[in-house]
C-alpha positions in Angstrom: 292.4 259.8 83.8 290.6 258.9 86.9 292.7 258.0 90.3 292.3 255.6 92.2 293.8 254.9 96.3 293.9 252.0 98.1 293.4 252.1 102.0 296.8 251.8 102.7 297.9 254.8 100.2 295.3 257.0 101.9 297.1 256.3 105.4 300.0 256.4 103.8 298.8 260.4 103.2 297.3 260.5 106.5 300.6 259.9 108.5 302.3 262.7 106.5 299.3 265.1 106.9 299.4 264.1 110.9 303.3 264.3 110.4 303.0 267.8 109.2 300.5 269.2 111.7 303.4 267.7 114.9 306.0 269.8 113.3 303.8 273.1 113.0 303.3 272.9 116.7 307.3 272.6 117.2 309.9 275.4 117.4 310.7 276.7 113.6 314.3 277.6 114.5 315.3 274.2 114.3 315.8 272.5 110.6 314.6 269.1 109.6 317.1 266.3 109.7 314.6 264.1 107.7 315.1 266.7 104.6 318.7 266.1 104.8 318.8 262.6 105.7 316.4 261.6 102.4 318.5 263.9 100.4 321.5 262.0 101.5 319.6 258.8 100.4 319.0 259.8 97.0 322.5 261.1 96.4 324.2 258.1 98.3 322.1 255.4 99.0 320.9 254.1 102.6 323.6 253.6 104.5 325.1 256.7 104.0 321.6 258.2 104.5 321.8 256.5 108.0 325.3 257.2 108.9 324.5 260.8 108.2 321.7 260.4 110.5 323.7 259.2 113.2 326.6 262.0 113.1 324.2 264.7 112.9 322.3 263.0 116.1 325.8 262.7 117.6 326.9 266.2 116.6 324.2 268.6 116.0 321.8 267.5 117.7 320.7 271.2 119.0 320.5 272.6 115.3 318.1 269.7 113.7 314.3 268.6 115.2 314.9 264.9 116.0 311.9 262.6 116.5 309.5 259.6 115.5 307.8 261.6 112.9 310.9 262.6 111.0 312.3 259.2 110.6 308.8 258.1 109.7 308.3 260.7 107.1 311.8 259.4 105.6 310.3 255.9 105.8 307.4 256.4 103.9 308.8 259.0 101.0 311.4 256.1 100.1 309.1 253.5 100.1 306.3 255.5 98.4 308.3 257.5 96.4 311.4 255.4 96.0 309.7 252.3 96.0 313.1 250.8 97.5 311.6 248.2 100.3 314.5 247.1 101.8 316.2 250.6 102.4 312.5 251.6 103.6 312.7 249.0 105.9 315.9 250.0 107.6 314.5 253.6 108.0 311.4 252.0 110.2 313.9 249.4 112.3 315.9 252.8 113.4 312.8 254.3 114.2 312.0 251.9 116.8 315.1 251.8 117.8 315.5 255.3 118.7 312.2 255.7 120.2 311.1 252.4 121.7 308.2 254.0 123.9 306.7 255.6 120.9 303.8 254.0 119.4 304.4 255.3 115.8 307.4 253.6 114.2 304.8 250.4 115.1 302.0 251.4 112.9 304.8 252.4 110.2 306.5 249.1 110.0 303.3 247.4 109.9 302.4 249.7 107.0 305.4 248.1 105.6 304.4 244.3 106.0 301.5 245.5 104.4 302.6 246.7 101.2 304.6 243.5 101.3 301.1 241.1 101.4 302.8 239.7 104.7 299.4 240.6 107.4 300.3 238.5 109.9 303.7 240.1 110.8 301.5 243.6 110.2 299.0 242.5 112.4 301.5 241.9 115.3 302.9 245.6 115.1 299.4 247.1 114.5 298.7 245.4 117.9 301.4 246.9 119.5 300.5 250.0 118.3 297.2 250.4 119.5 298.2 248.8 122.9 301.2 251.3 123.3 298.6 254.3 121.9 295.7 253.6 124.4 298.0 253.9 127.1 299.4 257.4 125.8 299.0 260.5 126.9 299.8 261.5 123.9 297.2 263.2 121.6 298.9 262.8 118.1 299.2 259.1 119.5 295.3 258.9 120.7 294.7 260.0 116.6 297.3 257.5 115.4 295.8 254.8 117.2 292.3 255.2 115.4 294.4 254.5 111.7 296.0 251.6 113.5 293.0 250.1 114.4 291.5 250.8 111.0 294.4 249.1 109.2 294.2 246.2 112.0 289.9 246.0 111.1 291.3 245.9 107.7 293.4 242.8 108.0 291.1 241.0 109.1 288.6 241.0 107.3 286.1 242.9 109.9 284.7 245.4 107.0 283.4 242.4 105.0 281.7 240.2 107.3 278.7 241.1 105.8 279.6 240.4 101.9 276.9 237.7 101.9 273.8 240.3 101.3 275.6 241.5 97.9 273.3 241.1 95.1 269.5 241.4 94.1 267.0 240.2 96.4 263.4 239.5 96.1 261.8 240.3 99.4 258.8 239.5 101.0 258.1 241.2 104.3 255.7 241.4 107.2 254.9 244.0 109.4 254.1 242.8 113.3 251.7 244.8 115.8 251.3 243.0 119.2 252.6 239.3 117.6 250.4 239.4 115.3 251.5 239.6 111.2 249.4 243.0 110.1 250.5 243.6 106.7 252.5 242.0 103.5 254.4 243.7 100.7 256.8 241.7 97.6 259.7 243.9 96.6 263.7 244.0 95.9 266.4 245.0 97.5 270.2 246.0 95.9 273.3 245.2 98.2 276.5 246.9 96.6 279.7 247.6 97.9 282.0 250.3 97.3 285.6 249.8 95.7 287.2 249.8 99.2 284.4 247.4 100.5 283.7 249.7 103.9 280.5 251.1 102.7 277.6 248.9 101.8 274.6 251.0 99.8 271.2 249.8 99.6 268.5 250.3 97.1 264.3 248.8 98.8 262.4 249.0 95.4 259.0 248.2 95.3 257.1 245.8 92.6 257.1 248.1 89.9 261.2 248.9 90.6 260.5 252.2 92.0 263.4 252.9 94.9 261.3 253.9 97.6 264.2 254.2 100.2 268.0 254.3 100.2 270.5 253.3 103.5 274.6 253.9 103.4 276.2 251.1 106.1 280.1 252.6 106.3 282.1 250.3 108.7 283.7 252.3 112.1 287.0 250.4 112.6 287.7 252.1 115.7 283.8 251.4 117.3 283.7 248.2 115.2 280.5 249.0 114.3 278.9 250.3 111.2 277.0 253.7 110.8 273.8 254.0 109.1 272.0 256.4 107.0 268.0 255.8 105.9 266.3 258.3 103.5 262.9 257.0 102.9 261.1 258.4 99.9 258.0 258.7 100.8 258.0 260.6 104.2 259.2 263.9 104.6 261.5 262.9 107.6 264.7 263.8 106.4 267.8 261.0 106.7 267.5 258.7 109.9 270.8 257.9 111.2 271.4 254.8 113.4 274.2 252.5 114.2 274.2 249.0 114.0 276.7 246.3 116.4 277.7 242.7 114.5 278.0 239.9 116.2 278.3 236.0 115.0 275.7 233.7 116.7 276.6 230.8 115.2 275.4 227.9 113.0 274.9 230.9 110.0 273.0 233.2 112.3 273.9 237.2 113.1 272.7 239.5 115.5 272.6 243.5 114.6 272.1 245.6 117.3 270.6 248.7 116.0 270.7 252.2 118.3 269.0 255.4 116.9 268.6 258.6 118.9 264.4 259.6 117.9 263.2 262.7 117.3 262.3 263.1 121.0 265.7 262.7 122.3 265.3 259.0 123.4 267.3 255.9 122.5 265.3 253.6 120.1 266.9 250.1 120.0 266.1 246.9 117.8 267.8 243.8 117.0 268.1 242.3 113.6 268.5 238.3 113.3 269.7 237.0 110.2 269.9 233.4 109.3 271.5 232.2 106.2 269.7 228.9 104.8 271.2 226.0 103.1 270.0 226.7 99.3 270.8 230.5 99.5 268.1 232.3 101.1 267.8 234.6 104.1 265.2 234.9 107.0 265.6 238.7 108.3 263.8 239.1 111.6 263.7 242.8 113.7 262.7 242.7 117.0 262.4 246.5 118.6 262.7 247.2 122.2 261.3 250.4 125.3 264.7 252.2 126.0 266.8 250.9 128.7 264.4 247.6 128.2 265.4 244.1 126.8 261.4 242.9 125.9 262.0 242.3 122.5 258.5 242.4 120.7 258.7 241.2 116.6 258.0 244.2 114.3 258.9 242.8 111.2 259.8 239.5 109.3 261.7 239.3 105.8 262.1 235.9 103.1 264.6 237.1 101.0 265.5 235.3 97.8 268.3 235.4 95.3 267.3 237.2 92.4 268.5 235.7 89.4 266.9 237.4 86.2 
């Protein structure tokens, strides 16, 4: 049987994997008071669990590792594990509590809100996260803060701002030298997303339905930007990769800045404009640009159509 993760399991994994990596780098003389805590927890329930917490903070502090990442780990096994929310979410309270500077026990209680469908309360503690992160010195809290601004990206939707080119397409292009139109082709292009809707892939056939060039988009939460990878069939170029910058113009239009480092070491730059007409349709414009210049000359015009066999 095939399995299948959602985002937030996969951070979910990630925090225990980053977890794990914090206590290699500590003493191993010490013994984890999250294995005895959780065991506590399954034999007696939370608040024992947290009351033997406390005593063993008040008590034996020298012979147990105490910090954000234990509690967190507790957090997450008995919410994962468990699947007991409300004991889950006394584990990540305590957590802030007890470290209050600590940028973590944030992202975990927003990881929280999360699983309980509530994003706007998850959105305020992913924001503190990231804001309490990029002010770290920190490095476990620099790598932290890229999940937390994945999860934020997530939230709000910024992966799918581009849903609107999924589908078949009829396409009818024109190439551009010096203003003038030099040259017309008639194809089809294939918008698809994957099941986690960050990666858009992208088939250009020609007339006959012959792919003649493929390009992944996978959306960068922490640049906000999405990275792009061309393989073009019939040249012997290898993959071109490029990034390209959203931004909302307005009145159905978007702007794509596009960056690619040539062959020749130098920064290519174009800019996409996309307008969305009333009946469905799309005008796809591409201006290109001399590095380090902003004389955009057109180099190529799309009409794209629904295509509804």
């Amino acid at each position: 049987m095939e399995t299948k993760f959602n985002l937030s399991q996969v951070l979910s994994l990630c925090f225990i994997c980053l977890a794990s990596f914090v206590f290699s780098q500590e003493a191993t003389n010490s013994n984890s008071v999250g294995d005895i805590v959780y065991e506590e927890y399954r034999q007696s329930g939370i608040k024992s669990a947290m009351e033997k917490y406390r005593d063993l903070k008040a008590n034996n502090s020298d012979q147990y590792k105490f910090n954000e990442w234990e509690l967190n780990r507790i957090g997450y096994l008995v919410m994962e594990n468990d699947g007991d929310m409300e004991a889950a979410e006394k584990i990540f309270k305590l957590n802030m509590e007890e470290y209050p500077d600590a940028a973590n026990p944030h992202d975990s209680y927003a990881d929280y809100f999360i699983k309980k469908g509530d994003k706007e309360a998850a959105r305020e503690h992913l924001e503190k996260a990231v804001s309490m992160a990029e002010n770290s010195t920190r490095e476990d809290e620099k790598e932290l803060m890229k999940m937390s601004k994945a999860k934020l990206a997530k939230i709000e939707n910024k992966h799918r701002k581009l849903d609107f080119l999924m589908g078949e397409w009829n396409v009818t292009g024109t190439s551009f030298a010096e203003g003038i139109g030099s040259g017309v082709f008639t194809g089809r292009d294939e918008y698809v997303q994957n099941e986690d809707e960050n990666m858009i892939m992208i088939n250009h056939l020609n007339q006959r339905g012959e792919v003649m060039g493929k390009r992944i988009m996978v959306y960068d939460a922490v640049e906000d930007k999405y990275d792009v990878a061309y393989i073009n069939i019939n040249t012997p170029m290898g993959i071109r990769t490029t990034s390209l910058k959203l931004k909302e113009l307005g009145n159905e239009t978007y702007e794509l800045i596009e960056l690619e480092n040539d062959q020749d070491g130098d920064d290519k730059k174009m800019r996409h404009e996309l307008k969305k007409n009333p009946d469905g349709s799309l005008n796809w414009v591409v201006y290109e640009s001399e590095p380090d210049k902003e004389d955009w000359k057109k180099m190529y015009a799309m009409d794209m159509s629904r295509n509804n066999p």
